[in-house]
VOZA-322072 format. One record per atom (N, C-alpha, C): residue number from 0; residue in three letters; chain; atom name; x, y, z. Coordinates in nm, 2 decimals. Layout:
residues N
<pafi pos="NUM" code="ALA" unit="A" site="CA" px="X" py="Y" pz="Z"/>
...
//
This chain:
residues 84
<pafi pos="0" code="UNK" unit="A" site="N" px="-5.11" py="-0.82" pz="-1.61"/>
<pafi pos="0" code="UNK" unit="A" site="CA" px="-5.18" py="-0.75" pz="-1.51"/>
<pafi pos="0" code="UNK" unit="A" site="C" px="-5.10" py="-0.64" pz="-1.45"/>
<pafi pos="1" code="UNK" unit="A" site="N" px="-4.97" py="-0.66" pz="-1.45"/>
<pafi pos="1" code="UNK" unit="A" site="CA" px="-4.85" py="-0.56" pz="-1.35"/>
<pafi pos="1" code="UNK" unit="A" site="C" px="-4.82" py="-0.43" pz="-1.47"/>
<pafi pos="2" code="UNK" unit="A" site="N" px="-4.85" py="-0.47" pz="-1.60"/>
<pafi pos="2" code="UNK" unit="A" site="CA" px="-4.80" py="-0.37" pz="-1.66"/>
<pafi pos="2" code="UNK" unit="A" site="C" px="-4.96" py="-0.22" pz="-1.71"/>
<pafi pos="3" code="UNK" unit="A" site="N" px="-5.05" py="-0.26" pz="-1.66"/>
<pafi pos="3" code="UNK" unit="A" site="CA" px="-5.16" py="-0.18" pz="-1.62"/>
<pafi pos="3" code="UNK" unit="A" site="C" px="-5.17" py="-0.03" pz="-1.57"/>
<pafi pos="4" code="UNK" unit="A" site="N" px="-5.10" py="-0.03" pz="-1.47"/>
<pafi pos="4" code="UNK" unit="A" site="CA" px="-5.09" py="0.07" pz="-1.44"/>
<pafi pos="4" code="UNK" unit="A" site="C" px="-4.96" py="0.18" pz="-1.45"/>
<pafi pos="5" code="UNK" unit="A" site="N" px="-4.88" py="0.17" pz="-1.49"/>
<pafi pos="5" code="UNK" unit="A" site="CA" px="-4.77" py="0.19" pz="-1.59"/>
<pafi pos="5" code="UNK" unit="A" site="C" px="-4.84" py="0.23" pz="-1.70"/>
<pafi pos="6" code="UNK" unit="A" site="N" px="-4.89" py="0.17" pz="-1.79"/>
<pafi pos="6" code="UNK" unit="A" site="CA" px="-4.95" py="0.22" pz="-1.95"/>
<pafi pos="6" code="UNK" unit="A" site="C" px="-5.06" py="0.32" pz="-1.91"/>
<pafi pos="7" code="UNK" unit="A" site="N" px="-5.13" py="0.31" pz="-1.81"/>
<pafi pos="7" code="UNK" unit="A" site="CA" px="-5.22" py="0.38" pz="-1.83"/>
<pafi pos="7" code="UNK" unit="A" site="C" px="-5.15" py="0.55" pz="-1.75"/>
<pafi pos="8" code="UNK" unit="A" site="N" px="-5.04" py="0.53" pz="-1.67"/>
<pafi pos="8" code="UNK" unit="A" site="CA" px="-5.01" py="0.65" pz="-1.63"/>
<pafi pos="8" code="UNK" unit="A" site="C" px="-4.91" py="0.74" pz="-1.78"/>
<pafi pos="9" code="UNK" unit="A" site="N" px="-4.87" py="0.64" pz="-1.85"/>
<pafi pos="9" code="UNK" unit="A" site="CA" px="-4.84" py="0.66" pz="-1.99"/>
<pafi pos="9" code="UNK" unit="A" site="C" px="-4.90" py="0.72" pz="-2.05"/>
<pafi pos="10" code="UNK" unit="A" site="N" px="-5.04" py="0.68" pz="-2.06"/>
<pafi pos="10" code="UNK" unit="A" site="CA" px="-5.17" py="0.72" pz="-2.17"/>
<pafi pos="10" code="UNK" unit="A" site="C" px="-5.21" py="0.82" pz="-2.13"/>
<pafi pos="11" code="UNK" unit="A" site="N" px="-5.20" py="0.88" pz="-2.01"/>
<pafi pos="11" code="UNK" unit="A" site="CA" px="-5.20" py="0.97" pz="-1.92"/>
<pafi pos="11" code="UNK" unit="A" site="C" px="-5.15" py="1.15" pz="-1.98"/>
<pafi pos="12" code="UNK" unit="A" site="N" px="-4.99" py="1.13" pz="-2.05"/>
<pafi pos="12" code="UNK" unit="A" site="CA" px="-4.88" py="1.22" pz="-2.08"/>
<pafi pos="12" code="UNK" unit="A" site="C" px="-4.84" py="1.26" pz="-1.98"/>
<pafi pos="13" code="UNK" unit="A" site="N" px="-4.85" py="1.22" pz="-1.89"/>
<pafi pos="13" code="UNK" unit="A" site="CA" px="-4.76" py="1.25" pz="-1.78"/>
<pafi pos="13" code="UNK" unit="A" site="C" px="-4.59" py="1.23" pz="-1.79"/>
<pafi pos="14" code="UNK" unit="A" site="N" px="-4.54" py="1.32" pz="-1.77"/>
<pafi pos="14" code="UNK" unit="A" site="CA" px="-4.39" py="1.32" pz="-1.75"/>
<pafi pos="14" code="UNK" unit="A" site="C" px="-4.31" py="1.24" pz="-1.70"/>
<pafi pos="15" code="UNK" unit="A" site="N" px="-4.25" py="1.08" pz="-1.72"/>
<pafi pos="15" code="UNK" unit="A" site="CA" px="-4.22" py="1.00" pz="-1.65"/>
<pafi pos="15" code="UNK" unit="A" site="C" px="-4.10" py="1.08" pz="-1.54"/>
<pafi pos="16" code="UNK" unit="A" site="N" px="-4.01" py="1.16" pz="-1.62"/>
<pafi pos="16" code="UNK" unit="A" site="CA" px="-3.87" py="1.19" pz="-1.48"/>
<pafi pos="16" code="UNK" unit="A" site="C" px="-3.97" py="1.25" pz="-1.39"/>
<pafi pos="17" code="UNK" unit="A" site="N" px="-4.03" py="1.33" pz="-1.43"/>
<pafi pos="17" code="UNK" unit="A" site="CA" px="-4.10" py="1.44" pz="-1.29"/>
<pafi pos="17" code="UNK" unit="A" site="C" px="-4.21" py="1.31" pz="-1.21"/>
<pafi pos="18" code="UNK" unit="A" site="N" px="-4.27" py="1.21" pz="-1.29"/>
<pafi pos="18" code="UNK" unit="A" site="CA" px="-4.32" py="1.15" pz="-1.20"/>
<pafi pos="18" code="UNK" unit="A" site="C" px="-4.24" py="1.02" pz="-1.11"/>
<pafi pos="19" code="UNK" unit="A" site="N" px="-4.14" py="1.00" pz="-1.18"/>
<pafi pos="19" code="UNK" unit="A" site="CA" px="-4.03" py="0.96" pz="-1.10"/>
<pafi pos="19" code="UNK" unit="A" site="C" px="-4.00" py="1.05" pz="-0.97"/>
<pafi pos="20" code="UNK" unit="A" site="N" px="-3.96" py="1.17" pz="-0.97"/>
<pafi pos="20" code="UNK" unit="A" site="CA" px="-3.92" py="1.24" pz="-0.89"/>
<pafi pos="20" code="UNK" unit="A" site="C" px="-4.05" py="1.25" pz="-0.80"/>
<pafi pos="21" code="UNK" unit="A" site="N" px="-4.14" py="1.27" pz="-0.80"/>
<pafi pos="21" code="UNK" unit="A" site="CA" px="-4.23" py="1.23" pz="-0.75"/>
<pafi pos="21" code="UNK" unit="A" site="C" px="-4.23" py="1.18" pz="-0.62"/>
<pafi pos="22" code="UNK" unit="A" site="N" px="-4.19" py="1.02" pz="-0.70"/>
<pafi pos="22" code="UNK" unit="A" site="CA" px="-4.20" py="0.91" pz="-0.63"/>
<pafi pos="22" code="UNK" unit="A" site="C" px="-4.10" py="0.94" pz="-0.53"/>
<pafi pos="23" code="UNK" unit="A" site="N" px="-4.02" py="0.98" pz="-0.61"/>
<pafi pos="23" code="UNK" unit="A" site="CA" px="-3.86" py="0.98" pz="-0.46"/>
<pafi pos="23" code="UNK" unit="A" site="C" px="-3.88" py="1.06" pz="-0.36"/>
<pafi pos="24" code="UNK" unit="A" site="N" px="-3.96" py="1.17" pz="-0.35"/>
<pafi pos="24" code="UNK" unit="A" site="CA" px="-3.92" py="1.29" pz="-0.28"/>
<pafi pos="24" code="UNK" unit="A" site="C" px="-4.05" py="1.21" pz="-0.19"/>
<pafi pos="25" code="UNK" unit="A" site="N" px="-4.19" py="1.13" pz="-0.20"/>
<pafi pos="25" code="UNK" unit="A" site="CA" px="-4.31" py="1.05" pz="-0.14"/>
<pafi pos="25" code="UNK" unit="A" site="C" px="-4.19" py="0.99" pz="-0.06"/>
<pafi pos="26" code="UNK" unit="A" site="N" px="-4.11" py="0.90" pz="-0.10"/>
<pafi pos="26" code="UNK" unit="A" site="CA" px="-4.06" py="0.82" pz="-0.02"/>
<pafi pos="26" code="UNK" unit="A" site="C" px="-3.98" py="0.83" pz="0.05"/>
<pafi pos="27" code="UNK" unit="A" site="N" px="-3.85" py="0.95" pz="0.01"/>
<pafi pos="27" code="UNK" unit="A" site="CA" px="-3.78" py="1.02" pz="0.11"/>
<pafi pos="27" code="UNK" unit="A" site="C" px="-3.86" py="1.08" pz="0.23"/>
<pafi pos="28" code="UNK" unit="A" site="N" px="-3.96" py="1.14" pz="0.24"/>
<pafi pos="28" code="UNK" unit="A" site="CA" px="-4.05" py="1.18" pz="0.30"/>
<pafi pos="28" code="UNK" unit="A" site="C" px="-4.17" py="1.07" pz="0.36"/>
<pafi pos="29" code="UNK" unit="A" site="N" px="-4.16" py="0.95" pz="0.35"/>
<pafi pos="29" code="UNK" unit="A" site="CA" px="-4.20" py="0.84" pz="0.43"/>
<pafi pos="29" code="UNK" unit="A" site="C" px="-4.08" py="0.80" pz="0.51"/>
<pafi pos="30" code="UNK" unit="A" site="N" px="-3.94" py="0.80" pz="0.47"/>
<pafi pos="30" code="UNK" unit="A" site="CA" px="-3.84" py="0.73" pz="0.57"/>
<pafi pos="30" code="UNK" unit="A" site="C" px="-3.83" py="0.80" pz="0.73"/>
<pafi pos="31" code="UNK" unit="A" site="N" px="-3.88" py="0.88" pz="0.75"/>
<pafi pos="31" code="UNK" unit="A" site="CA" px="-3.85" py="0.88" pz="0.93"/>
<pafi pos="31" code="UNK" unit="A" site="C" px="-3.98" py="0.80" pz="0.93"/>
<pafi pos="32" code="UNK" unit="A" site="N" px="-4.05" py="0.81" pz="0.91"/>
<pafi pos="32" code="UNK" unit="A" site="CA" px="-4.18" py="0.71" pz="0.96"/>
<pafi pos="32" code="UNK" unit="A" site="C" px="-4.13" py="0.56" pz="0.99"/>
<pafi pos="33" code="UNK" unit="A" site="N" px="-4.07" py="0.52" pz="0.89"/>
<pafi pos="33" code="UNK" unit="A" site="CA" px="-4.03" py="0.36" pz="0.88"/>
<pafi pos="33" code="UNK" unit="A" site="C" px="-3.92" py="0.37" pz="0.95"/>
<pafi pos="34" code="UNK" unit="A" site="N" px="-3.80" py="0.41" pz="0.99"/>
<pafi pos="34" code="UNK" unit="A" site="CA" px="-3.69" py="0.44" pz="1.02"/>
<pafi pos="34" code="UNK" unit="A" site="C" px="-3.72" py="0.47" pz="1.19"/>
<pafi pos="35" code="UNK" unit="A" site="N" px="-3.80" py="0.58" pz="1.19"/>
<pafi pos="35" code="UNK" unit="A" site="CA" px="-3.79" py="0.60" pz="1.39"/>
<pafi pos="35" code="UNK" unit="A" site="C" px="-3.82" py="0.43" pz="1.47"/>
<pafi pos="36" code="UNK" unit="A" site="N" px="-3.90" py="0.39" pz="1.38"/>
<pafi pos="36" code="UNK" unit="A" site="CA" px="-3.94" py="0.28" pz="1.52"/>
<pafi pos="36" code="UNK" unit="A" site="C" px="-3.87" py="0.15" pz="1.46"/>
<pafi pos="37" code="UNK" unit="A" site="N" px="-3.76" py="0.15" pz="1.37"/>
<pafi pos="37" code="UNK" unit="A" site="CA" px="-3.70" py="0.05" pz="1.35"/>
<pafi pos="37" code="UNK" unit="A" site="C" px="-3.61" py="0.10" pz="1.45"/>
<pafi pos="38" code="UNK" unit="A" site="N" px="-3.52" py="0.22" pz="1.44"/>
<pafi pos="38" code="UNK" unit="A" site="CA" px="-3.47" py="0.28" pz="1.60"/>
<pafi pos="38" code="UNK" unit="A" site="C" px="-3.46" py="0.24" pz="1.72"/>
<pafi pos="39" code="UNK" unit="A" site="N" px="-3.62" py="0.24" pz="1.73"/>
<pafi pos="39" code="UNK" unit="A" site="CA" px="-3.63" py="0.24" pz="1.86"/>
<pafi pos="39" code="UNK" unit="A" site="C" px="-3.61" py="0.09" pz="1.92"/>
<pafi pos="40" code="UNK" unit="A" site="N" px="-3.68" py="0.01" pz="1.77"/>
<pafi pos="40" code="UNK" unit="A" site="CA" px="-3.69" py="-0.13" pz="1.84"/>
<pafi pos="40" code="UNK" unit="A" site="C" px="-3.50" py="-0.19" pz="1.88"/>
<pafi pos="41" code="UNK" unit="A" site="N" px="-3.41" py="-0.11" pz="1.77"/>
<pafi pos="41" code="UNK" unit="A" site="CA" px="-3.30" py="-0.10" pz="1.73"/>
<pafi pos="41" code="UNK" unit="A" site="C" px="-3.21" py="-0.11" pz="1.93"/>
<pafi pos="42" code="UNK" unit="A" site="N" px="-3.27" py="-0.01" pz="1.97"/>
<pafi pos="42" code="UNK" unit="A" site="CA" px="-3.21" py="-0.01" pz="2.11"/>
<pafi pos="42" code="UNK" unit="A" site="C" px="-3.24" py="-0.03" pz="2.28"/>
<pafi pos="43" code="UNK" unit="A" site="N" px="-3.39" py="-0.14" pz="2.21"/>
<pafi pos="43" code="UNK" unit="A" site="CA" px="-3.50" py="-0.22" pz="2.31"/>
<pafi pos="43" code="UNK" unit="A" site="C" px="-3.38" py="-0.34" pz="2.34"/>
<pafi pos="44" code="UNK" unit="A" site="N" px="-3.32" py="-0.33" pz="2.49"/>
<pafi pos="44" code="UNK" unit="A" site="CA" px="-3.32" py="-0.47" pz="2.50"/>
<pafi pos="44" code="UNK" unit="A" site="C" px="-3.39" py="-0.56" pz="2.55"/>
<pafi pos="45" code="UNK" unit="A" site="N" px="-3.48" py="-0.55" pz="2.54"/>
<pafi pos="45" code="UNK" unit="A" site="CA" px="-3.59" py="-0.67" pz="2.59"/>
<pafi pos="45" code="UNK" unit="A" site="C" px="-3.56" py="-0.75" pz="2.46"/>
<pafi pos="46" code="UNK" unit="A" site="N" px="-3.58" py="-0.69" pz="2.32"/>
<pafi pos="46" code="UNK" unit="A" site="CA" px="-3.58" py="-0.78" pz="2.21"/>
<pafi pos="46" code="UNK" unit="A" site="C" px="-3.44" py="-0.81" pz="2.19"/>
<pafi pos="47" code="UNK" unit="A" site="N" px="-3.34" py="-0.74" pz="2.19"/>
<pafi pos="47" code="UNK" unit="A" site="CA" px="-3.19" py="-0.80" pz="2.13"/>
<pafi pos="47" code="UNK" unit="A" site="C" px="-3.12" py="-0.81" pz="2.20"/>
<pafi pos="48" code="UNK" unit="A" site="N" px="-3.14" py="-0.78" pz="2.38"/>
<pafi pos="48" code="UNK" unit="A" site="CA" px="-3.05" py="-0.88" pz="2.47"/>
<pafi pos="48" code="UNK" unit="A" site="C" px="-2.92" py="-0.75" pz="2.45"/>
<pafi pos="49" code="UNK" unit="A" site="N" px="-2.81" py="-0.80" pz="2.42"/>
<pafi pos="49" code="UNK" unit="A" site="CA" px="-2.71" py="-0.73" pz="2.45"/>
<pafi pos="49" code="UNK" unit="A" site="C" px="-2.63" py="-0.67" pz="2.30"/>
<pafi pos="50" code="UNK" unit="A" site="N" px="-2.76" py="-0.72" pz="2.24"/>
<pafi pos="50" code="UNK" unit="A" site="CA" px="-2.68" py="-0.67" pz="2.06"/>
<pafi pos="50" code="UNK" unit="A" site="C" px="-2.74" py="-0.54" pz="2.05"/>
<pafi pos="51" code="UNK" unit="A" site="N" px="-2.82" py="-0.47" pz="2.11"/>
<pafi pos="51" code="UNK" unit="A" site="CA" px="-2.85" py="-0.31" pz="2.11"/>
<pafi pos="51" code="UNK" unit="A" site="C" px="-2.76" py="-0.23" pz="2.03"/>
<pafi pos="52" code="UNK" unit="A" site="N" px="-2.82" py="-0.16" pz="1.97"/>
<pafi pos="52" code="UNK" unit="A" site="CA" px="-2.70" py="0.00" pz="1.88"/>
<pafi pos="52" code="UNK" unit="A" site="C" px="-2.63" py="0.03" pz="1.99"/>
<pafi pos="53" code="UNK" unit="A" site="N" px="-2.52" py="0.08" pz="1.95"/>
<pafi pos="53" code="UNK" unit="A" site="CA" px="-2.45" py="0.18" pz="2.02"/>
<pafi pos="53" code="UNK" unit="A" site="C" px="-2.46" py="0.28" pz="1.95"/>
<pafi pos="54" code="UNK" unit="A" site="N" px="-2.34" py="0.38" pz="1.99"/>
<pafi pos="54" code="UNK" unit="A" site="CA" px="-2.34" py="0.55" pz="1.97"/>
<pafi pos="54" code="UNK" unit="A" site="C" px="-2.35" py="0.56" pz="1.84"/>
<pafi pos="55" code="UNK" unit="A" site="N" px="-2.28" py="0.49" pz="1.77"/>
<pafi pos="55" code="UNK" unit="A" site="CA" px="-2.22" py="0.52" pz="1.70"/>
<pafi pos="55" code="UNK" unit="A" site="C" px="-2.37" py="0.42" pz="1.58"/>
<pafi pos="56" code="UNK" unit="A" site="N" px="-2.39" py="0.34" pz="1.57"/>
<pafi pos="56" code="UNK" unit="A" site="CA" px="-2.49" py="0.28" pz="1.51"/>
<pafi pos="56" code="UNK" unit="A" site="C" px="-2.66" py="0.37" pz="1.51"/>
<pafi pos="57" code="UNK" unit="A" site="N" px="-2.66" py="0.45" pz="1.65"/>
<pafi pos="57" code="UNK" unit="A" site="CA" px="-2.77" py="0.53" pz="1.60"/>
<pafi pos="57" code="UNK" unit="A" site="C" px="-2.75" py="0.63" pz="1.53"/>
<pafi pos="58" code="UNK" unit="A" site="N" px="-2.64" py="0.71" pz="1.53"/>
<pafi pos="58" code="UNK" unit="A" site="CA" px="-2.57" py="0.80" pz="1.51"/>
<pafi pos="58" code="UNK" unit="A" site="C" px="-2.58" py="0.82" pz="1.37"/>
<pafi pos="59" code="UNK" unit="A" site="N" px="-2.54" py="0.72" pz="1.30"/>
<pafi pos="59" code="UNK" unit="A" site="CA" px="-2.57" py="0.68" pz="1.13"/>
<pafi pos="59" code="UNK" unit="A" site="C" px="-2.69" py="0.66" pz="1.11"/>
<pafi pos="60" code="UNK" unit="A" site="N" px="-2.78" py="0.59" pz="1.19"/>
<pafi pos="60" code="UNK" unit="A" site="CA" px="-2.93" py="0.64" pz="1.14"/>
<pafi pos="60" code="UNK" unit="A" site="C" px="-2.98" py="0.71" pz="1.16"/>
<pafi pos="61" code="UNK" unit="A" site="N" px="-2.94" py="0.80" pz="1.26"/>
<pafi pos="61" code="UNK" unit="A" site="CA" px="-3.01" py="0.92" pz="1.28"/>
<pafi pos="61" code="UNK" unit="A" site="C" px="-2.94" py="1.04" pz="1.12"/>
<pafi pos="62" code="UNK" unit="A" site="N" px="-2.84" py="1.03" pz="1.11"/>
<pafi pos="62" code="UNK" unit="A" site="CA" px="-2.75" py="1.08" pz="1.00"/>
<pafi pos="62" code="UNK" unit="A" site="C" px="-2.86" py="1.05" pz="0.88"/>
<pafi pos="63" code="UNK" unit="A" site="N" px="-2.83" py="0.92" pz="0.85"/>
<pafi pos="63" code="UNK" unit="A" site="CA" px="-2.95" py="0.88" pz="0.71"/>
<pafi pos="63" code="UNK" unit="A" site="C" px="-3.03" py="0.93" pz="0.71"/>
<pafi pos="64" code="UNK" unit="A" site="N" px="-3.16" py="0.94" pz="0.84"/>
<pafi pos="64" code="UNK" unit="A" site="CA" px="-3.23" py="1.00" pz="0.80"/>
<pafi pos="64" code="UNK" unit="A" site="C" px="-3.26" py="1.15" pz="0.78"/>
<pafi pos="65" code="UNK" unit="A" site="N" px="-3.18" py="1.23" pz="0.85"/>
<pafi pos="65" code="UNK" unit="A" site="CA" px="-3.15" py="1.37" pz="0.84"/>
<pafi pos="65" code="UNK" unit="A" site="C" px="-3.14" py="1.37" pz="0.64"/>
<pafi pos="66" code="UNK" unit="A" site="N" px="-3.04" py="1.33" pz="0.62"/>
<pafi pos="66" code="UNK" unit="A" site="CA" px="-2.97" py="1.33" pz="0.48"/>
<pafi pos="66" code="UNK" unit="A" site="C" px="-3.12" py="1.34" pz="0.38"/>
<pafi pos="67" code="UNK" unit="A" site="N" px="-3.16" py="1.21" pz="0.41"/>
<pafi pos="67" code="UNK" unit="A" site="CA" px="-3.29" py="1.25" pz="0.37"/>
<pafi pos="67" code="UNK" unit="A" site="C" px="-3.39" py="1.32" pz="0.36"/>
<pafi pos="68" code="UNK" unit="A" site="N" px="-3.39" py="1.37" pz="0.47"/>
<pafi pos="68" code="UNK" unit="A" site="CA" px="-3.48" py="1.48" pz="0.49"/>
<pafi pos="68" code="UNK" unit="A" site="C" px="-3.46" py="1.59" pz="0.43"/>
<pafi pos="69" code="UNK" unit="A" site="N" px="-3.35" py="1.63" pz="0.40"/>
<pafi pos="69" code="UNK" unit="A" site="CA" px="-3.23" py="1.74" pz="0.33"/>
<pafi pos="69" code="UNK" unit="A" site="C" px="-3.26" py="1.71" pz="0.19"/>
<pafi pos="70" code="UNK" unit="A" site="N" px="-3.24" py="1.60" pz="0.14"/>
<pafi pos="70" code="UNK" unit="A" site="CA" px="-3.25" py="1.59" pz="0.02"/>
<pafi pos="70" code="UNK" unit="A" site="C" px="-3.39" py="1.58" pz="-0.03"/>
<pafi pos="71" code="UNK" unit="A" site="N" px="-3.50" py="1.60" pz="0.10"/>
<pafi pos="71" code="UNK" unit="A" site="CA" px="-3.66" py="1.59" pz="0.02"/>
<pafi pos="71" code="UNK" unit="A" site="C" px="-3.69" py="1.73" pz="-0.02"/>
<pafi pos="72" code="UNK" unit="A" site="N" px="-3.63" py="1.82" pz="0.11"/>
<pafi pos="72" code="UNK" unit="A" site="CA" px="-3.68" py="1.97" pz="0.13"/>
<pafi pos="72" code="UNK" unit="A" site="C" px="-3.60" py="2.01" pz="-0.04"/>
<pafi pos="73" code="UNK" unit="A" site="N" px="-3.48" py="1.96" pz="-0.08"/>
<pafi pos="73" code="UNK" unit="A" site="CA" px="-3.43" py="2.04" pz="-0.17"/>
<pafi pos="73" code="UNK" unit="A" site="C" px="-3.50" py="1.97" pz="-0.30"/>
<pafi pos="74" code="UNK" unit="A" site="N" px="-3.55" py="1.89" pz="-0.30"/>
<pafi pos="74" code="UNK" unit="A" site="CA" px="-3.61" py="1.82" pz="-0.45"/>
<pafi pos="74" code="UNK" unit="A" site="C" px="-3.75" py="1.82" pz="-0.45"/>
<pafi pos="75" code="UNK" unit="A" site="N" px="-3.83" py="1.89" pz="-0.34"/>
<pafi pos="75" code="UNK" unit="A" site="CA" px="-3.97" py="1.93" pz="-0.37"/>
<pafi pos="75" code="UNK" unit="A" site="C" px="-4.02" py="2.04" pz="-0.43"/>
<pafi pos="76" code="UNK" unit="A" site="N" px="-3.87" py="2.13" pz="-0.46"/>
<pafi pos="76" code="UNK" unit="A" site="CA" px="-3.96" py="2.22" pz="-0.52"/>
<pafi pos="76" code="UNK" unit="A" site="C" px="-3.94" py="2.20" pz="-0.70"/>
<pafi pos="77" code="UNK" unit="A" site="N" px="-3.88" py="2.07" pz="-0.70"/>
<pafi pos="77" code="UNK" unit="A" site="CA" px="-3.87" py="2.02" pz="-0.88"/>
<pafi pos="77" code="UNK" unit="A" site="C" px="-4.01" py="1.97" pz="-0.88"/>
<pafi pos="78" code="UNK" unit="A" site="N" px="-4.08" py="1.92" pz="-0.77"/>
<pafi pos="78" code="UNK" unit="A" site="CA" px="-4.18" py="1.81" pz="-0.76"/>
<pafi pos="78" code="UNK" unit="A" site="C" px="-4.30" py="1.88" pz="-0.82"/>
<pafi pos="79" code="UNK" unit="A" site="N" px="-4.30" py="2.04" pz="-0.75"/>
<pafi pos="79" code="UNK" unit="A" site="CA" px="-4.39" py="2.15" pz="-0.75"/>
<pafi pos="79" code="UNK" unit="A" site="C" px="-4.46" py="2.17" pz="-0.89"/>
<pafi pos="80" code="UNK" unit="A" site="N" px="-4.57" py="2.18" pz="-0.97"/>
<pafi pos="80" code="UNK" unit="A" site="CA" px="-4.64" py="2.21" pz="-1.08"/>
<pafi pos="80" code="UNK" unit="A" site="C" px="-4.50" py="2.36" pz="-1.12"/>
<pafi pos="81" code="UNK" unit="A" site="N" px="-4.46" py="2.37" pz="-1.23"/>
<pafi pos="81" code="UNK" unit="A" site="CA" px="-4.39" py="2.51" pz="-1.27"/>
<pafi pos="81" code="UNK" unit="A" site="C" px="-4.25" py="2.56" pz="-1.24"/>
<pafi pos="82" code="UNK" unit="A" site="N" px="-4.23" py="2.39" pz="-1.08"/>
<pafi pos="82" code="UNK" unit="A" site="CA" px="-4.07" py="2.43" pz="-1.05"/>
<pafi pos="82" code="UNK" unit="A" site="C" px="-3.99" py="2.37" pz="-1.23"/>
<pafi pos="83" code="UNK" unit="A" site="N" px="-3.80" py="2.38" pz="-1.19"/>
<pafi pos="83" code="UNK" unit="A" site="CA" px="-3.77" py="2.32" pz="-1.34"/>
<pafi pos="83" code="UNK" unit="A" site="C" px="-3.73" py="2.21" pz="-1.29"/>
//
């Protein structure tokens, strides 16, 4: 049943790298979504008392997600119908 949809995007001729790449640049471009309110819950202390991020812990997630965001803007235009 799991391998369904796979053969049929196969049967399809669709280009597995480009539809890989696809996928990455969909999901790179989902991470601030998932990522801001892990954040935020990140430096609630209601929920974690005194284990809160510090500077330096948001710092790298805020980082990560930039990174990402850098590397969607630069691999969307492979994503594009005609980019290479």
């Amino acid at each position: 049943m799991l391998l369904i949809p796979p053969t049929l995007l196969m049967v399809t001729g669709l280009d597995p790298l480009r539809l890989t790449l696809a996928t990455i640049v969909l999901t790179v471009i989902a991470l601030p979504f998932i990522a801001f309110p892990l954040l935020v819950i990140l430096n609630d202390p209601h929920y974690l008392k005194r284990r809160t991020n510090g500077r330096l812990g948001n710092a790298l997630v805020v980082l990560v997600i930039l990174g990402g965001a850098v590397m969607a803007i630069i691999a969307l235009p492979l994503v594009i119908p005609g980019g290479r």
